[in-house]
C-alpha positions as CSV (number, residue, x, y, z in Angstrom):
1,X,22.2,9.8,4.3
2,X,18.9,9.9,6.5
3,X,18.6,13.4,5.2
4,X,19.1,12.3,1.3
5,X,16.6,9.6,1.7
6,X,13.7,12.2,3.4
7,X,14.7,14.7,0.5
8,X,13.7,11.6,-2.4
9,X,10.7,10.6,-0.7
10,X,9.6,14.0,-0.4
11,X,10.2,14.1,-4.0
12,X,8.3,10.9,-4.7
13,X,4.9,12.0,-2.5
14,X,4.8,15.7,-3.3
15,X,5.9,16.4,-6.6
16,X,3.4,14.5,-8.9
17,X,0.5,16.8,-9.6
18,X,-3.5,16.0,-8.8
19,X,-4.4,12.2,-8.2
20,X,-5.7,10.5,-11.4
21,X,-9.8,11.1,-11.5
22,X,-10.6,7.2,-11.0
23,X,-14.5,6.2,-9.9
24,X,-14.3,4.1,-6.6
25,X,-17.1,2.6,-6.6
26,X,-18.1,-0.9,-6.4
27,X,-20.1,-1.9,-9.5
28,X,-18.4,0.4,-11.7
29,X,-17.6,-0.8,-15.1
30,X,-14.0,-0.3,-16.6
31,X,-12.6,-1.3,-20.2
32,X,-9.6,-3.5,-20.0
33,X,-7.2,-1.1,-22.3
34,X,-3.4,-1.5,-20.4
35,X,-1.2,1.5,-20.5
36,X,2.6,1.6,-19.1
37,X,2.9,3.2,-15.8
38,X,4.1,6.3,-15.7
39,X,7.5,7.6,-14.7
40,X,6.6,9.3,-11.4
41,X,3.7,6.4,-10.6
42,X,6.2,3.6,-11.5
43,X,9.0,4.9,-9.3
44,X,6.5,5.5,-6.2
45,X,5.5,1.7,-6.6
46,X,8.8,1.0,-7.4
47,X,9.6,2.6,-3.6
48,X,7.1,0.3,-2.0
49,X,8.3,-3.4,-3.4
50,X,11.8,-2.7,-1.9
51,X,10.5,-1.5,1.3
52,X,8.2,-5.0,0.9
53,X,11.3,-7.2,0.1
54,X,13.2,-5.4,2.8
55,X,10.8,-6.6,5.5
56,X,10.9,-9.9,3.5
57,X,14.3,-10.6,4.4
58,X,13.9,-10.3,8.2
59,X,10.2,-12.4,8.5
60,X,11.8,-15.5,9.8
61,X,13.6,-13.3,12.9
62,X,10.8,-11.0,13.5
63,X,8.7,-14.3,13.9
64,X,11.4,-15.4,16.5
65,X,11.7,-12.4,18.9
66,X,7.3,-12.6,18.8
67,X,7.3,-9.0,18.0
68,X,3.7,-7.8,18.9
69,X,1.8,-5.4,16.2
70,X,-1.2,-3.9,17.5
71,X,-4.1,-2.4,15.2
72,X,-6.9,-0.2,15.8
73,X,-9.5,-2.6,13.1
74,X,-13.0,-2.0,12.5
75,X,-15.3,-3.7,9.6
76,X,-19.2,-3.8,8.5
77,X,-20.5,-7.2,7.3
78,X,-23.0,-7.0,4.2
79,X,-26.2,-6.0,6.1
80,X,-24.7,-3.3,8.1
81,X,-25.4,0.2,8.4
82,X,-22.1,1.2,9.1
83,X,-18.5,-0.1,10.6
84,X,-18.3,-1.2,13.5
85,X,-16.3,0.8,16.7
86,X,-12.8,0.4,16.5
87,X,-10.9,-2.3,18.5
88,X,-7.3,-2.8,19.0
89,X,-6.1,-6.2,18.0
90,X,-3.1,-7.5,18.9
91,X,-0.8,-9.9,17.0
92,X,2.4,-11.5,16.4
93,X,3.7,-12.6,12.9
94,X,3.7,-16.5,12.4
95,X,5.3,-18.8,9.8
96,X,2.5,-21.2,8.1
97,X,2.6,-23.9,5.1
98,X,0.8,-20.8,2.8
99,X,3.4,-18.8,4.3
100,X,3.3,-15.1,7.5
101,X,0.3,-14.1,9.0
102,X,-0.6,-11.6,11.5
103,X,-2.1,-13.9,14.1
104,X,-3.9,-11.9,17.1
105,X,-3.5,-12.7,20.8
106,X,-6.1,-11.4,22.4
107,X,-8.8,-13.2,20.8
108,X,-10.5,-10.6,18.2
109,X,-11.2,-11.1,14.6
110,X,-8.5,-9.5,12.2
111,X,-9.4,-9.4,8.5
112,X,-6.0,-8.6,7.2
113,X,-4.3,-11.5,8.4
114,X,-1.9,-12.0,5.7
115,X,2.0,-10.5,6.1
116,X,2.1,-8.5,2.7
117,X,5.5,-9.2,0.6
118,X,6.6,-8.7,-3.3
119,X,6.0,-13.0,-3.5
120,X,2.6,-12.9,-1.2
121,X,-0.7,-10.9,-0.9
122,X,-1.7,-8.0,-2.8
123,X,0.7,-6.2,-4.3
124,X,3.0,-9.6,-5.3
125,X,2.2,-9.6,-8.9
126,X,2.5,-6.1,-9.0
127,X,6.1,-6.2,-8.0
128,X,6.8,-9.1,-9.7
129,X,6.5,-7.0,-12.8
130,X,8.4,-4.1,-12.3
131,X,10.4,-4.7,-15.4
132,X,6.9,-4.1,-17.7
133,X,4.3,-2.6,-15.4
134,X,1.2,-1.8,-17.0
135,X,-2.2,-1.2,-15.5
136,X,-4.4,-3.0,-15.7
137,X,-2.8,-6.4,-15.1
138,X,-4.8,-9.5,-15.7
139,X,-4.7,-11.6,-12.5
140,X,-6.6,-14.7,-13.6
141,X,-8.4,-15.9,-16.7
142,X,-11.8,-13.7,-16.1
143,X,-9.8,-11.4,-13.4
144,X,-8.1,-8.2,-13.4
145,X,-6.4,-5.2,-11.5
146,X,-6.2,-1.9,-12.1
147,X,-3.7,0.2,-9.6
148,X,-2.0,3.4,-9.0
149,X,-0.1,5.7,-6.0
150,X,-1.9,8.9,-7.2
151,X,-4.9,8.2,-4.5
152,X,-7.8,10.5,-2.9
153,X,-6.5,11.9,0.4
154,X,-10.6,11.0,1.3
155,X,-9.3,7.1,1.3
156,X,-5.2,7.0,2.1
157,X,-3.1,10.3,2.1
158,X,0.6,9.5,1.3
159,X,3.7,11.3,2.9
160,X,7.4,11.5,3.3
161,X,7.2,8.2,5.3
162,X,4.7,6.1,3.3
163,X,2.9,5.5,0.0
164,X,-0.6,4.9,-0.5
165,X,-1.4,2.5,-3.2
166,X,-5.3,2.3,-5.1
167,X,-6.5,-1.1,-6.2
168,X,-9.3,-2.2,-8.0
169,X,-10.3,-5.8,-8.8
170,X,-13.1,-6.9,-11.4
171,X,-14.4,-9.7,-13.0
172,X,-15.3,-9.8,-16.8
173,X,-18.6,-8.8,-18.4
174,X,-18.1,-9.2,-21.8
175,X,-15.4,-8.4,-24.2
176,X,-13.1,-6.0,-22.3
177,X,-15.7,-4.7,-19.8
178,X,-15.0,-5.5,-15.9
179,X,-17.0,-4.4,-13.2
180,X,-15.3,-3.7,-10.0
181,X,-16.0,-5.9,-7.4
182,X,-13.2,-4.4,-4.5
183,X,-11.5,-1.0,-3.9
184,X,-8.4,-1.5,-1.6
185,X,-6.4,1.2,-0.6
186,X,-3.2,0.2,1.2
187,X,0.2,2.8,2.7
188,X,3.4,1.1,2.9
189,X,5.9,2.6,5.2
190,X,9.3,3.0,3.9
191,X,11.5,4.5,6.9
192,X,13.3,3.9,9.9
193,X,11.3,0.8,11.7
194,X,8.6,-1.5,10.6
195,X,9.7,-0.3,6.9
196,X,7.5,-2.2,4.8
197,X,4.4,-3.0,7.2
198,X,1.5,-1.4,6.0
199,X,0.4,1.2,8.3
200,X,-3.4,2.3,6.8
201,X,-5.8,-0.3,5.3
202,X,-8.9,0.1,3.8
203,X,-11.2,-3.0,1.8
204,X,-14.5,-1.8,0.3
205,X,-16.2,-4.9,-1.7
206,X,-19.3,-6.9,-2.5
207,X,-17.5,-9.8,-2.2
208,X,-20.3,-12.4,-1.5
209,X,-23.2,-9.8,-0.5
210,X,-26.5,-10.0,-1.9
211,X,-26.9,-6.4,-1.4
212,X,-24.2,-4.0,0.6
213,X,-20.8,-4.0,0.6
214,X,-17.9,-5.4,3.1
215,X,-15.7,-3.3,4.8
216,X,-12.8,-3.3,6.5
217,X,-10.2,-0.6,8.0
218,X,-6.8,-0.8,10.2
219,X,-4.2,1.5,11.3
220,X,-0.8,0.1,12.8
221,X,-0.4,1.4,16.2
């Protein structure tokens, strides 16, 4: 079985041709024209939501043993140069009213604090439309997403034991024209144990910056 499951991931992450030419840049402007998924993109996204509602399902004990997950995290506010060194930061997952967080322990800043699932975080409304996924998705009245697995090895390499997914988020210009605020590359592992965490994180955006951009990077120990 272990062997059948390697052999389809395999499939999944090496099998697809060259990653999709996409600009990742903030600022860039993209038309909101949605196309269906592919086949071979759909079924690697399709991969990560049940790895996501596998973890899901086990939340509520893994917040009960106080199973520690410990990052190496690094990030560059608006007016810096460059990120920061890299720190580990440890954490255990905790239940709140909004619903699991990574909260740390030893008293550093973590900018990913939010447990990912298919009905919270990033990827939710993704996976909440499996059954007609098209990209991109429109995620508020003047917001959209545009995603995809085929990603740059420069940002987030996939592999037999976890896929990379490429998000972009932008705000309306006028008529169908969005300018990308974010660029979020996220890997999802899908075997053996802590199936489902992400494992490589990486945030690029303006978010509130005058000038500069906000960055943030973690890799699961």
């Amino acid at each position: 079985m272990t062997k059948l499951v390697f052999s389809f991931l395999f499939l999944l992450t090496s099998c697809l041709g060259e990653p999709q030419k996409v600009q990742d840049t903030v600022g860039a402007v993209r038309r909101f024209e949605p196309l269906v998924v592919t086949v071979e993109d759909s079924e690697r996204i399709e991969a990560v939501c049940r790895a996501l509602s596998s973890k899901e399902d086990l939340l509520s004990v893994l917040v009960s043993t106080g199973s520690e997950y410990r990052f190496n995290y690094s990030q560059k506010n608006c007016s810096d140069r460059q990120l920061s060194i890299p720190k580990e930061v440890a954490t255990t997952i905790q239940k709140t009213d909004l619903g699991y967080v990574f909260r740390p322990t030893n008293g550093e800043s973590f900018g990913f604090s939010d447990v990912e699932t298919v009905s919270k975080g990033v990827l939710s409304q993704i996976c909440q439309n499996l059954g007609n996924l098209m990209s991109p998705m429109q995620i508020s009245r003047t917001g959209a997403v545009w995603f995809t697995s085929f990603t740059s090895g420069e940002h987030c390499q996939s592999d037999e034991r976890g896929i990379c997914i490429h998000l972009q988020r932008g705000t309306v210009l006028e008529d169908i024209n969005y300018e990308i605020h974010t660029n979020e590359w996220i890997k999802i592992k899908l075997t053996n144990d802590r199936r489902g965490f992400f494992v490589d994180r990486k945030i690029i955006s303006s978010g509130d910056c005058s000038q500069g951009t906000i960055e943030k990077r973690a890799t699961l120990k």
